[in-house]
N, C-alpha and C positions, 0 to 999 in steps of 0.2 A: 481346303475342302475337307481334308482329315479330318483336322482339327473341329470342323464345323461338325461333323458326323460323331464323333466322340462327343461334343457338346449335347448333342441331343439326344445320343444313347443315353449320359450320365443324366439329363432331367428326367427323358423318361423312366430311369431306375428310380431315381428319388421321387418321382412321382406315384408310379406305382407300390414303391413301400408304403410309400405315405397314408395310397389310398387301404391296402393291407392295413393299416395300423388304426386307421380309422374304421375299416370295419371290424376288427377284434375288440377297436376300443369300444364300439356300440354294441356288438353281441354281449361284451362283459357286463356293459351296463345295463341290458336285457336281461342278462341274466340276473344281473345284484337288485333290480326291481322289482323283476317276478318272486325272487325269493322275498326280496323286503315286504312284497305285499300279501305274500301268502303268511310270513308271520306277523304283518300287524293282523290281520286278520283271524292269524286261530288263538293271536294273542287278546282282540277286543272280542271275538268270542267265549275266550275261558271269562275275563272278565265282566263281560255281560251275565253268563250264567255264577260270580262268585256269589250272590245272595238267590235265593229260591225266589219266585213271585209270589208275591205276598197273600195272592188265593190257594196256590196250590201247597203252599206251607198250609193255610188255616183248615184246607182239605183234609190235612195228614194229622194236622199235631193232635196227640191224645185219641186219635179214631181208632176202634177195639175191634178186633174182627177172630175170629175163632180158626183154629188149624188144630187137626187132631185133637177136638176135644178142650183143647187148651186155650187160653185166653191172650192174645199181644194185642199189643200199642204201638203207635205211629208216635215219635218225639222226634226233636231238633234241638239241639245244643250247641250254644256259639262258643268255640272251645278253636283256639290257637291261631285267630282271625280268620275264620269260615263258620258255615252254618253247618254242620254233619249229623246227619241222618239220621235214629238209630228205632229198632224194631226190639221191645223189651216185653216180657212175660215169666210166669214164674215162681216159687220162691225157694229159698234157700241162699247157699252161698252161691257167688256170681261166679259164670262163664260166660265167657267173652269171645265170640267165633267172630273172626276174619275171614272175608268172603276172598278169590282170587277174580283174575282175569280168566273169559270175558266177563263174568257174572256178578251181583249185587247180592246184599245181604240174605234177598230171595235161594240162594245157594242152599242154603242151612232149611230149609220146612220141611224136609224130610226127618228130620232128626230133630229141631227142635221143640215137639210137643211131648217126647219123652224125655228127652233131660228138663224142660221147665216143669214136670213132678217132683224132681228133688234139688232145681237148680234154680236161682235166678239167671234168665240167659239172655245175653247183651248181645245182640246183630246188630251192627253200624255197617251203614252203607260205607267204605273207603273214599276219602276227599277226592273230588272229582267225578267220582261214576253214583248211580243210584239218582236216587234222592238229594245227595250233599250235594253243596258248592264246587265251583269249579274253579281254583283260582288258576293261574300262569304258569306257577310256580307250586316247589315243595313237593314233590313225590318220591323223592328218597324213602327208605324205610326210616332213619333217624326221625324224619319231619310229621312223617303220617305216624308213628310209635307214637310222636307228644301229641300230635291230634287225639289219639286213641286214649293215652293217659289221662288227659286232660278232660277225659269224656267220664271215665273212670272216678275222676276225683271230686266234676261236678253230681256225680249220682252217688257221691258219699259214698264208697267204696276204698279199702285201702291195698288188703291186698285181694287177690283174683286165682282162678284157673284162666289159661290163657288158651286158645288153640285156634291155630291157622293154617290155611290152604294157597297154592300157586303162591302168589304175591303177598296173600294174608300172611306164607309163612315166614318171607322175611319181613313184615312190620311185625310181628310177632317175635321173633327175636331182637329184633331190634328194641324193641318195648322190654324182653327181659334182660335185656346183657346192659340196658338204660337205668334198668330199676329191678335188680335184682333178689331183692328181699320182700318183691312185692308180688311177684308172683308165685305162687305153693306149687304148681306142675304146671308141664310145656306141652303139648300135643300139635305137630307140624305134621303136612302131609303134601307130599305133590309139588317138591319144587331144587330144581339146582341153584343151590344158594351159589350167590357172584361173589368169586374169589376160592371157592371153595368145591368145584366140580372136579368129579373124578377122571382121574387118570385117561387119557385117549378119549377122553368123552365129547367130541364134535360141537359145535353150535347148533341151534336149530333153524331152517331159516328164519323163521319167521321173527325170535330175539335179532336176530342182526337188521332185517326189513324192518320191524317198527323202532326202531334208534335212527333211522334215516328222517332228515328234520323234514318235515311239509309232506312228501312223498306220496307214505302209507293213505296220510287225510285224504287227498286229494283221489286218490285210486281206490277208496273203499266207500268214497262219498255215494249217498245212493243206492250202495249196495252191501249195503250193510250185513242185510239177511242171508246173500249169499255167503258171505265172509266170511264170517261167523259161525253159521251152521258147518263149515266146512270143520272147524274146530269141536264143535258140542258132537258131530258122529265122527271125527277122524281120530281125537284123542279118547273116546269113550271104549273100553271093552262092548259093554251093551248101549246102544246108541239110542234103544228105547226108553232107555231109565230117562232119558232128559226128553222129555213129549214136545211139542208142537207147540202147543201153550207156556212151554218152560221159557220156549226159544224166545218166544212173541216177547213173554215178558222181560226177557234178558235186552233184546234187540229195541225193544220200545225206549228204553235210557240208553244205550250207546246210538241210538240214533238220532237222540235229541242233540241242538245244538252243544257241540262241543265236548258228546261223548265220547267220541272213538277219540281225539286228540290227549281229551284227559288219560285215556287205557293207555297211548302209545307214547304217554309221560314217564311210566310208571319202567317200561324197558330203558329209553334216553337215561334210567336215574340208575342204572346198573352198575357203569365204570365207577359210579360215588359209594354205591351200596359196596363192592367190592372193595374200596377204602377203609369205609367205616367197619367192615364186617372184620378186616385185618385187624383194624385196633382192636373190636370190638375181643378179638378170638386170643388176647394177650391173657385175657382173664377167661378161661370157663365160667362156663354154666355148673352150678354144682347142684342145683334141683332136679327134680327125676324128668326125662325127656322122653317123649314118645315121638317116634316118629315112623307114619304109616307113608310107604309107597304101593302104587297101583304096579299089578303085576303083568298086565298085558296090555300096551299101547301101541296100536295098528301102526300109526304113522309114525310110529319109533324103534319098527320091525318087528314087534308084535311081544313076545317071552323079555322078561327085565330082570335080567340075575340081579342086579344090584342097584335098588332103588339109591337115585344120586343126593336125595336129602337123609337116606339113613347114611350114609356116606360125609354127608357134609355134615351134619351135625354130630357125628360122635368124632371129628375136630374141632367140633366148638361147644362140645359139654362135656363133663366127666362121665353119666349117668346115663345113658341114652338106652331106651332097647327099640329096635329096628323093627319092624312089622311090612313082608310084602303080603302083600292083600291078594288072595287069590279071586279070581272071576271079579276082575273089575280094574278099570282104565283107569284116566288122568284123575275123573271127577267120583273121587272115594264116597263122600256124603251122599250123592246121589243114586251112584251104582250099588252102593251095598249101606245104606241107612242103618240096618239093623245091625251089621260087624261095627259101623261105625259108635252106635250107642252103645253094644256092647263093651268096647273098649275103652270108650271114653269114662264110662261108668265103672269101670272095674277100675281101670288108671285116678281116676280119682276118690275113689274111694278109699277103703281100709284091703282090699285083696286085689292083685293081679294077677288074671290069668292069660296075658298076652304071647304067643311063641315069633322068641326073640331070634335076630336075623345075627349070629355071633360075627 
């Protein structure tokens, strides 16, 4: 009789494992579906948007529309297997602004109908967001640098002034630490370069939330506008400077399919950019570097003794002078246009009169 009761104790154990191991083995695969399906999906959405539709290209290309007086153009240039964006006016010798996250080459209109007086000035939408293509892949700074080059070399240009913001400003270095005798001066402004953040300096949350794969997409689908705007008046000194109109137009491309995924490629490509940025920092930069940080950013406690891009880049150039920007947040171009022409004007000109951050 023991023996009979021990018999059916031991099925029922192995029974009940069994049925355990059957349901862990079905949630696992619950779970490895849902994840599979959520990236074919932001994967056959980037692919679906890697070429523009072929009316609202024909909408853009060459259309002239006036800002400040001044004249730009809507182009597209097939440069590195994508179609990328770019908004050109002008003349003189060429500047080349990189726009960051959340925002598209529309970043720069505050500022650029006064350097297109003495400058030709190149705004590309960044691969993925804007106007350009969206492809899967390639948002490393290395990758989007030869996008940028390649854009550079189809509009006959050899060398450049170069200057970027957020994200702009590592494909911005990444473009001159690539091609270093082709840029004349650097102007970055607004970003902890990966590999190269100062001392005790924290993550933010939101760099570690958008490196989480599918996630962010899936919790921001929809709500875009909230998302977003939390960003344009959290990281802004004056949250004015960026209008209602600025948002619409910012959030009208991240909300289109496959924007926000393309934005929250550009974080996932970090731990690489911190790679490359090591090799990259074996060699300085030996051209003149400017580099502006915003001096007061709410959602970063407010007062910024030491902006983290004057910080990172005077480890990775010889030449740098540091600029914290007073009365104004994350989005320099926008919050202070006129400091920002200023500077940029005097920096590449023949006189500086910038006060440096020693």
């Amino acid at each position: 009789m023991k023996w009979k009761y021990n018999s059916i104790i031991h099925i029922l154990y192995h029974f009940v494992t069994i049925t355990f191991l059957m349901i862990a083995v079905i949630a696992i695969s619950i779970l490895f579906v849902d994840t599979l399906v959520l990236d074919q999906k932001n994967t056959a959405m980037a692919q679906q948007q890697q070429q523009q539709p072929q009316q609202q290209q024909q909408q853009l290309i060459g259309s002239s529309f006036q800002m400040g007086n001044m004249t730009f153009s809507h182009h597209f240039a097939s440069v590195n297997g994508i179609q990328l964006h770019y908004v050109i006016g002008g003349h003189g010798d060429p500047i080349v602004l990189l726009h960051g996250w959340p925002e598209t080459w529309y970043a720069w209109h505050a500022v650029m109908p006064a350097l297109a007086k003495n400058y030709t000035v190149i705004a590309p939408d960044l691969r993925g967001l804007g106007d350009s293509s969206k492809p899967p892949t390639g948002y490393d700074g290395k990758t989007v640098a030869e996008d940028i080059h390649q854009l550079v070399t189809h509009l006959g240009f050899k060398t450049i002034f170069l200057v970027g913001h957020d994200i702009g400003t590592q494909v911005a270095y990444s473009y001159t630490a690539a091609h270093p005798t082709e840029v004349k001066k650097l102007v970055v402004m607004e970003l902890t370069i990966s590999g190269f953040a100062p001392p005790g300096r924290p993550p933010i949350w939101w760099g570690i939330f958008h490196q989480v794969p599918n996630v962010p997409e899936a919790l921001v689908q929809g709500k875009e506008m909230m998302y977003l705007s939390w960003f344009y008046h959290g990281l802004a000194y004056n949250p004015s400077a960026i209008t209602q109109e600025d948002i619409n137009e910012y959030v009208s491309h991240y909300s289109a399919p496959g924007g926000m995924h393309a934005g929250f490629e550009y974080y996932k490509a970090f731990p690489q950019d911190a790679i490359d940025n090591q090799n990259y920092s074996k060699t300085k930069l030996t051209m003149p570097v400017l580099a502006l940080g915003g001096g007061y950013i709410p959602v970063l406690g407010g007062n910024i003794t030491m902006p983290s891009v004057v910080y990172g880049m005077k480890m990775l150039a010889q030449n740098v002078q540091g600029v914290k920007v007073s009365n104004t947040g994350h989005f320099i171009p926008e919050e202070q246009p006129q400091f920002v022409i200023k500077q940029i004007s005097n920096f590449f000109g023949k006189h500086n009169t910038t006060n440096n951050i020693k």
